[in-house]
N, C-alpha and C positions, 0 to 999 in steps of 0.2 A: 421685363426682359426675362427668357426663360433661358433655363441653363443648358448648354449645346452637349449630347449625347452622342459619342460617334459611334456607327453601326459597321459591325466585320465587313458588312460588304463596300461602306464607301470609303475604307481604307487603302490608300497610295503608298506603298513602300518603296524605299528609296535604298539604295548602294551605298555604302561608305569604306574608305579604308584609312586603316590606322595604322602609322608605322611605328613601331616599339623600338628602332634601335638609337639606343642611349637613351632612353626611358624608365623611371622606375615601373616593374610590372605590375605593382598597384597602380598607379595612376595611370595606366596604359586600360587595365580592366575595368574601374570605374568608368571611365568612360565609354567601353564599349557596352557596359551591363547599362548604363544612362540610357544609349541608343538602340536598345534593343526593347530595351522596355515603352520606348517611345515618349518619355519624361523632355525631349528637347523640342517637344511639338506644341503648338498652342491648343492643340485638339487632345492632350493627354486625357485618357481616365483611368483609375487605376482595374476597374473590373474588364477592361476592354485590350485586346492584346493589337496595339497600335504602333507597333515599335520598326526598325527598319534592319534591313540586311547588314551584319559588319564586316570587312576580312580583315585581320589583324597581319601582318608582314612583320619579318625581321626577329621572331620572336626568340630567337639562340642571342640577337644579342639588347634584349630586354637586360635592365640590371636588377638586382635586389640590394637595398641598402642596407647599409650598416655591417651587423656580421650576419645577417641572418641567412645568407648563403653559406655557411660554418655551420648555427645552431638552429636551423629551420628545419622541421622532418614533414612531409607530407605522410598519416596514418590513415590505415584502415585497417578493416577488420574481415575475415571470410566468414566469419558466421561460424567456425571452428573452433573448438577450447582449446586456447593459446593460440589460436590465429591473427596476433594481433602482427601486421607487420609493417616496416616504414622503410624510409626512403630520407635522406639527406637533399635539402634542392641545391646542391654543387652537382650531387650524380644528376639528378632530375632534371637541371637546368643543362647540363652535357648532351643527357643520351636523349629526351624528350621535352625538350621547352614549349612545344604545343600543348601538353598534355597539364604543365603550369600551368599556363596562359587560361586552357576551357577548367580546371580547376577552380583559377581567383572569380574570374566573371561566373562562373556556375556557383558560389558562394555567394553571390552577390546579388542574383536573380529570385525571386519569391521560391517557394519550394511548394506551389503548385503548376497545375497543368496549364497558367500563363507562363509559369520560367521556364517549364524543360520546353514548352512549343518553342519562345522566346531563344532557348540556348540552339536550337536548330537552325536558326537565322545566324550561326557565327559560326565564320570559318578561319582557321585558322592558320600558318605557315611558317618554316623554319626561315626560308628568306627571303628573297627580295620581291621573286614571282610567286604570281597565282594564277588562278583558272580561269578567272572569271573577269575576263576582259570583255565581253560578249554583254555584261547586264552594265555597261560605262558606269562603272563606279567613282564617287564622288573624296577627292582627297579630304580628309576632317582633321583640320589644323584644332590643336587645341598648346 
């Protein structure tokens, strides 16, 4: 028996949404980074970008555990001497919990040109609604 190869073109993607509220937002993003990658299909490979559309919903009221809403900093850098600058996720989690959310699942995605394609299939929302009532998205209970 030979081993099954799936090709870009007979690839079927499918809708999912995930609701984050009262969720840790790791385990809200592992999962979506799971489904995007296309790892919950039998037809998985990992050089082939078979993964499926996410919307995450309710993401202001994702939680973070323990204290790390206190001692968590989202950093980066501008490419400036001393440009080094951060962010607390209490502010982070206030003013942009979208910006969390494609953060955790973008850490978690390969850091080639399957994760950023991969990261373009996830959408993301502060609450309850989204857009994309048009492509019948599929609830993923997990």
């Amino acid at each position: 028996m030979s081993t099954y190869m799936p090709k870009a073109s007979e690839i079927s993607r499918k809708w999912y949404v995930l609701d984050a509220a009262g969720k840790p937002l790791g385990r809200v993003a592992t999962k979506a980074a799971h489904i995007l990658r296309g790892k919950h299909k039998p037809t998985f490979a990992p050089h082939v970008d078979c993964g499926d559309h996410v919307i995450v919903i309710n993401c202001e009221k994702a939680v973070l555990t323990g204290n790390k809403l206190n001692q968590k900093y989202y950093r980066w850098h501008t490419g400036w001497i001393g440009g080094l600058k951060e962010v607390k996720y209490e502010h982070l989690m206030q003013g942009n919990p979208e910006k969390a959310m494609m953060l955790a699942v973008g850490g978690m995605l390969p850091k080639t040109v399957l994760g950023r394609n991969s990261l373009r299939r996830l959408r993301v929302y502060r609450g309850a609604q989204h857009n994309n009532a048009a492509q019948n998205p599929e609830n993923y209970e997990f």
